[in-house]
C-alpha positions as CSV (number, residue, x, y, z in Angstrom):
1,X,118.9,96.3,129.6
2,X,121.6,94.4,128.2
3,X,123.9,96.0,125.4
4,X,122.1,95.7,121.8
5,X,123.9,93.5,119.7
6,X,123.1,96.3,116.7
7,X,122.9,99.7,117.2
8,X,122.1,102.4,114.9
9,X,122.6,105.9,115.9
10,X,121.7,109.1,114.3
11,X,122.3,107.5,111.0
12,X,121.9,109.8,108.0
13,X,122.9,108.5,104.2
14,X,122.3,110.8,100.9
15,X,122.6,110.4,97.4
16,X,124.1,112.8,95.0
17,X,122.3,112.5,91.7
18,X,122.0,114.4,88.8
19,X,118.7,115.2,89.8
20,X,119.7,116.6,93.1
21,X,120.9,115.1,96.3
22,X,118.9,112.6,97.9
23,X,118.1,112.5,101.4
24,X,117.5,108.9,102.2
25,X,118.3,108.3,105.4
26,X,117.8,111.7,108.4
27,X,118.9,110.7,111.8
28,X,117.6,107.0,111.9
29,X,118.0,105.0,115.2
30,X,117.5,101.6,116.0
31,X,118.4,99.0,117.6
32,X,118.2,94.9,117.5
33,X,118.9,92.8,121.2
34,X,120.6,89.7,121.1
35,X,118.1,86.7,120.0
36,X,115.9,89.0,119.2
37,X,113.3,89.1,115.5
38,X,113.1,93.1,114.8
39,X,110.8,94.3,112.2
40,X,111.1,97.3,110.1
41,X,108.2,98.1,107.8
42,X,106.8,100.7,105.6
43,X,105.7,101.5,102.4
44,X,107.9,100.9,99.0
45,X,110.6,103.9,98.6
46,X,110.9,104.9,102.5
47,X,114.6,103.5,103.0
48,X,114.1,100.1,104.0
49,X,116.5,98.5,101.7
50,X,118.9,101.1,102.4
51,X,119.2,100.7,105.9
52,X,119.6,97.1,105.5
53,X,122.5,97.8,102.9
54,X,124.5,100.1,105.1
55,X,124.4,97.9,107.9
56,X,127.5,95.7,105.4
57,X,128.3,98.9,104.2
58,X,127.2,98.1,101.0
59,X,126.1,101.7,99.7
60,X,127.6,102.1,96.6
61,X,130.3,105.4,96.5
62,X,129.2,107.3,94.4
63,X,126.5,107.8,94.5
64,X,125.7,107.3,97.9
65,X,127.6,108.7,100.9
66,X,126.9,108.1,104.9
67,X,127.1,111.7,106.0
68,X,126.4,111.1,109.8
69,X,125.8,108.7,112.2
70,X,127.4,105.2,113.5
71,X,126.5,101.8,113.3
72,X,127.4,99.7,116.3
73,X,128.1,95.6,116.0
74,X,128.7,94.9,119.3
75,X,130.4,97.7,120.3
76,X,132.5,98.0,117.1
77,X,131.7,100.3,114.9
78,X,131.2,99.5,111.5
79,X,131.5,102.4,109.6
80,X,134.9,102.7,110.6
81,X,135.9,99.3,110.3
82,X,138.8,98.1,107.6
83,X,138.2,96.2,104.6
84,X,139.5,93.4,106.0
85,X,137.6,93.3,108.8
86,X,134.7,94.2,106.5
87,X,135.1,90.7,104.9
88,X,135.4,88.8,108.4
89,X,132.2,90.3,109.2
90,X,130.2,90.1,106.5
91,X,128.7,86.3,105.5
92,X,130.0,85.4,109.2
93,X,129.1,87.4,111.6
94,X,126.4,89.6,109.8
95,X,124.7,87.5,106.7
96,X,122.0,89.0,104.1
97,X,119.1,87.2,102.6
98,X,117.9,89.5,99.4
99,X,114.5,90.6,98.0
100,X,115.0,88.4,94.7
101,X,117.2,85.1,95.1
102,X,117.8,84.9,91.5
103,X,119.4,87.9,91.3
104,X,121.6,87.2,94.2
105,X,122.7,83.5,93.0
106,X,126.0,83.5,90.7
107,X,123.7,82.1,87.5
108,X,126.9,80.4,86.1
109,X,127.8,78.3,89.4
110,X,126.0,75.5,90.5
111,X,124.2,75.5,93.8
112,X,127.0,74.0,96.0
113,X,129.9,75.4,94.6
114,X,128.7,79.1,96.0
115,X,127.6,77.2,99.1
116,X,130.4,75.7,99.8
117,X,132.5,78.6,98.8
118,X,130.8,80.7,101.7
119,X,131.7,77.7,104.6
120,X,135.1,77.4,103.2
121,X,136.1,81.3,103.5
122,X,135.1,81.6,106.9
123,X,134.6,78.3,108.7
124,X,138.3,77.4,107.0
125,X,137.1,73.7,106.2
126,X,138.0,71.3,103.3
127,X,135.4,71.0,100.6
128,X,134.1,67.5,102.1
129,X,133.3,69.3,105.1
130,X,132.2,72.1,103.3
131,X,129.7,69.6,101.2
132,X,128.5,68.0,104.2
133,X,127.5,71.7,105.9
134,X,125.9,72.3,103.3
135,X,123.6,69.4,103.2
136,X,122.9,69.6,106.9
137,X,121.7,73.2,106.5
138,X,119.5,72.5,103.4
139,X,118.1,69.3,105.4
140,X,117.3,72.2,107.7
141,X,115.2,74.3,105.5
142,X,113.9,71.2,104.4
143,X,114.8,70.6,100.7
144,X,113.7,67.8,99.1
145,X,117.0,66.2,98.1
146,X,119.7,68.3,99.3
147,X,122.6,66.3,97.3
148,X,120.7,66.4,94.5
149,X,120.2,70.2,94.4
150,X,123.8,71.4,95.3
151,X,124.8,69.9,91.5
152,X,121.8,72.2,90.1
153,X,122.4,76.0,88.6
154,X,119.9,78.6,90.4
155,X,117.7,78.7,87.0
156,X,116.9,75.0,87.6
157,X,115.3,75.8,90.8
158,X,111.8,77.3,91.5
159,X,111.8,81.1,93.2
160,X,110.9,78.9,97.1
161,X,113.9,76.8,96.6
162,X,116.2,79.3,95.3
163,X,114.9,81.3,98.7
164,X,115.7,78.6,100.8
165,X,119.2,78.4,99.0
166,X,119.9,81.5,100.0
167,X,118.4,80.9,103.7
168,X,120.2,78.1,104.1
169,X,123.2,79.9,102.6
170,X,123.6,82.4,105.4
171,X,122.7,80.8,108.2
172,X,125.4,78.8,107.6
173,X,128.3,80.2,109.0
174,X,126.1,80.6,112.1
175,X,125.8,84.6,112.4
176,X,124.9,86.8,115.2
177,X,122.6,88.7,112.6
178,X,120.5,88.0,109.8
179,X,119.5,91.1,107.9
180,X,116.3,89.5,105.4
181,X,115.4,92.3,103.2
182,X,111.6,91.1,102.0
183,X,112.9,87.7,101.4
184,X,109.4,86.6,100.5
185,X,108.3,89.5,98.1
186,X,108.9,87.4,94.9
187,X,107.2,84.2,96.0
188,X,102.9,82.8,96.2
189,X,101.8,83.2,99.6
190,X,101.5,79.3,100.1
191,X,105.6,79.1,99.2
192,X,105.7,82.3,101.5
193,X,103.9,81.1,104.4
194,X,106.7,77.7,104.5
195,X,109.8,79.5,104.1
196,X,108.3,82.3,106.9
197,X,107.8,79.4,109.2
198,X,111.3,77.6,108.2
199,X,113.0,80.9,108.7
200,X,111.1,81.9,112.4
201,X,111.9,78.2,113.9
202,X,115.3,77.9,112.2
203,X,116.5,81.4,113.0
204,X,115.0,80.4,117.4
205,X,116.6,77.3,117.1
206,X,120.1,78.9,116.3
207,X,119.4,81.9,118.3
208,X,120.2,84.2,115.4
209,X,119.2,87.6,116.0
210,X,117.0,88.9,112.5
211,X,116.5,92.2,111.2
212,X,113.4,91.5,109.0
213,X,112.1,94.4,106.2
214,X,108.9,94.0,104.7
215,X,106.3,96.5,103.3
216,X,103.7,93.5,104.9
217,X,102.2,94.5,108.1
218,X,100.9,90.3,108.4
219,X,104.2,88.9,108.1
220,X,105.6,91.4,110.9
221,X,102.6,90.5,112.6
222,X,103.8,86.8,112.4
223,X,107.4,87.0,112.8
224,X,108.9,89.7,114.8
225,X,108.8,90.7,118.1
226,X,109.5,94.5,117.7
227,X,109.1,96.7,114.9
228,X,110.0,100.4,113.7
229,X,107.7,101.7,111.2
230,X,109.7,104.0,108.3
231,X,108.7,106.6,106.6
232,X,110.5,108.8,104.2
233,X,114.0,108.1,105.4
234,X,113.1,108.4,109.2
235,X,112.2,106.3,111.7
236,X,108.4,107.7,113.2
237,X,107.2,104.9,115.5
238,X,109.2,101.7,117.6
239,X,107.4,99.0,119.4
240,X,106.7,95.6,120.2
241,X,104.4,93.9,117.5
242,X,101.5,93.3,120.3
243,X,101.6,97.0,121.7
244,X,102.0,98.7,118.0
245,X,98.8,96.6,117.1
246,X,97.0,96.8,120.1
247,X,97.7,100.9,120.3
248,X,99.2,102.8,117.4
249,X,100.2,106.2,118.1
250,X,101.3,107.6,114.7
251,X,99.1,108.5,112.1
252,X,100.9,107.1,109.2
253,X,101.2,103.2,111.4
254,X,97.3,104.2,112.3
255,X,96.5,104.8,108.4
256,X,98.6,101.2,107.4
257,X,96.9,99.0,109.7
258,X,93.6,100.2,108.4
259,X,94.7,99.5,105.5
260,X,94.5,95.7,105.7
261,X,91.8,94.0,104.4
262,X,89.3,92.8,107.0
263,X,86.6,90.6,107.5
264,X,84.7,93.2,109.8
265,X,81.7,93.8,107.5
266,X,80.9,96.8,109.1
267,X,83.7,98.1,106.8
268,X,82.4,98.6,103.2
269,X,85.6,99.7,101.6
270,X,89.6,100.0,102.5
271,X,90.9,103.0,104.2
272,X,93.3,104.6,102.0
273,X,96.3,106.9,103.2
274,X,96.0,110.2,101.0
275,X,98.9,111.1,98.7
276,X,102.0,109.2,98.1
277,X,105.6,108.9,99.7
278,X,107.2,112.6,99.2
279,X,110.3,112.8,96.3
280,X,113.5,112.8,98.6
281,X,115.2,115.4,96.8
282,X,113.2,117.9,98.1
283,X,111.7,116.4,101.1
284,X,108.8,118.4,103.1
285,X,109.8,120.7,106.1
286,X,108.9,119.4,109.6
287,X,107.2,115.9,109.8
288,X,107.6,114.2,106.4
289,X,104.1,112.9,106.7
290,X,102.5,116.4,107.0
291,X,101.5,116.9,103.6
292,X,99.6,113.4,103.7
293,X,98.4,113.7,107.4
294,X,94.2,114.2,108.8
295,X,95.5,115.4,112.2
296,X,98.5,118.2,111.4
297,X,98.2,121.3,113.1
298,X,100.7,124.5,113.5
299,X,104.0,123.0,114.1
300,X,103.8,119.8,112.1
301,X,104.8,121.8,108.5
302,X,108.3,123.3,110.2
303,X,109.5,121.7,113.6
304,X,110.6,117.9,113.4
305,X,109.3,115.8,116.0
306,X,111.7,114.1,118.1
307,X,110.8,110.3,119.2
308,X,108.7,110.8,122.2
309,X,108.4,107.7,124.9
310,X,104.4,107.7,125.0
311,X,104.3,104.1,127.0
312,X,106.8,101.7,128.2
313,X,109.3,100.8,125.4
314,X,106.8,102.5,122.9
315,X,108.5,105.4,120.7
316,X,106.6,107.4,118.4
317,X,107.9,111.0,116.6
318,X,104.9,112.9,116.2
319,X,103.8,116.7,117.6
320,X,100.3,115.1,119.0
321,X,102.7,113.5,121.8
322,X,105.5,114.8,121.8
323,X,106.3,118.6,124.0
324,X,104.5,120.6,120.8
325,X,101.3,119.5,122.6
326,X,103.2,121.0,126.0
């Protein structure tokens, strides 16, 4: 297999509160192939976000620290990269889409000024140019009068046009990786379902390579082509989408899937995973999923399981695969 265009190895990232110190992050590895839509999903407070962030190095210091690990862009590593290559990278070769557009739009500049300002950093164009990128790309995400909309200020704009702003932002530079950090958590599923299929044909058609986080096991279902499921600041199963949801191995990606509501009316009521996502100060010993788990036995409250091959390009760290079970 070719060289991963992303690679995340053995990546650990804590937080020193006053609290304590937070152990988000414990040896997480994964990795995205050129062209390719990975999925990372799991439930709200497992470290999705925070992988995303570190990927731009954008953990703030203090409070947050990345204790171990590297993060490899094509071979470079990024964790030891310059500022100044840090700004040649990030916005051109590695873009972000965030959670909330609003929050990620400068409220006091209109539309295509912060458009424009993104082409003219990196692409070194004039500000004609600059206007007429921008256009093109918003034609692309298909906004109803682009021209019109780069004179507006985000707060003029509904939360689907501000999304495909910011879509339409990144993409255009023409990156090698879009990280989308549940870019469709704020909007109504009719508003998410266009700018899910805008983003999937746009992102094929430019052959950008997506890391895509989401706590929504239908939209990985949709978009991606692999996925890791997180939990509690480690990675505990990687496949592709059709093999995860054909033949889950761990019990926490067992326990999500039956989770979704179904029209199988054999089922009376929704499966529901016991307990809730463990503080990270003080994280259990062993698996992290122990305390919530139907099928622990002896080793699962003090030995970590390793990730375990248990099928062709199918990963899962659990003892019921892995050499606890000999």
């Amino acid at each position: 297999m070719a060289e991963p265009l992303l690679a995340v190895r053995d990546l650990s990232i804590q937080f020193f509160t006053y609290q304590g110190v937070v152990q988000a992050l414990e040896n997480v590895n994964l990795t995205i192939q050129s062209g390719e839509i990975m999925g990372l999903v799991g439930e709200t407070g497992c470290g999705k976000s925070v992988m995303a962030r570190s990927v731009l190095r954008l953990i703030p210091d203090p409070p947050g620290k990345i204790t171990g690990g590297e993060i490899l862009f094509k071979g470079e590593d990024i964790l030891k990269a310059h500022w100044r290559r840090l700004r040649e990278i990030r916005g051109n070769r590695i873009s972000m889409v965030f959670q909330e557009p609003m929050s990620s739009l400068n409220p006091v500049f209109t539309v295509g000024n912060q458009m424009e300002e993104v082409i003219i950093l990196h692409q070194e164009v004039n500000r004609s140019r600059a206007q007429e990128i921008c256009i093109q790309m918003l034609q692309q995400v298909k906004m109803p009068d682009p021209e019109r909309v780069l004179g507006k200020y985000p707060h003029e704009l509904s939360g689907g046009m501000r999304q495909r702003v910011m879509i339409a932002m990144e993409l255009s530079c023409r990156p090698d990786l879009l990280i989308a950090d549940e870019p469709t958590t704020a909007l109504d599923v009719t508003v998410q379902g266009q700018v899910l299929t805008i983003l999937d044909d746009l992102v094929r058609r430019i052959g950008v390579s997506v890391l895509f986080i989401s706590h929504d096991l239908g939209v990985i279902a949709q978009l991606c082509d692999r996925v890791s499921v997180m939990y509690a600041g480690k990675i505990v199963e990687t496949a592709s989408v059709r093999n995860l949801f054909a033949a889950p191995y761990h019990p926490y990606t067992q326990g999500l899937l039956q989770a979704i509501p179904s029209v199988d009316k054999d089922r009376d009521s929704l499966m529901v995973i016991p307990g809730v996502v463990p503080r990270l100060i003080n994280p259990p010993g062993g698996c992290r999923f122990h305390p919530r788990c139907t099928k622990r036995f002896d080793p699962c409250d003090h030995i970590v399981p390793k990730l375990f091959e248990v099928a062709p390009d199918h990963e899962v760290a659990c003892h019921l695969y892995g050499e606890a079970r000999g």
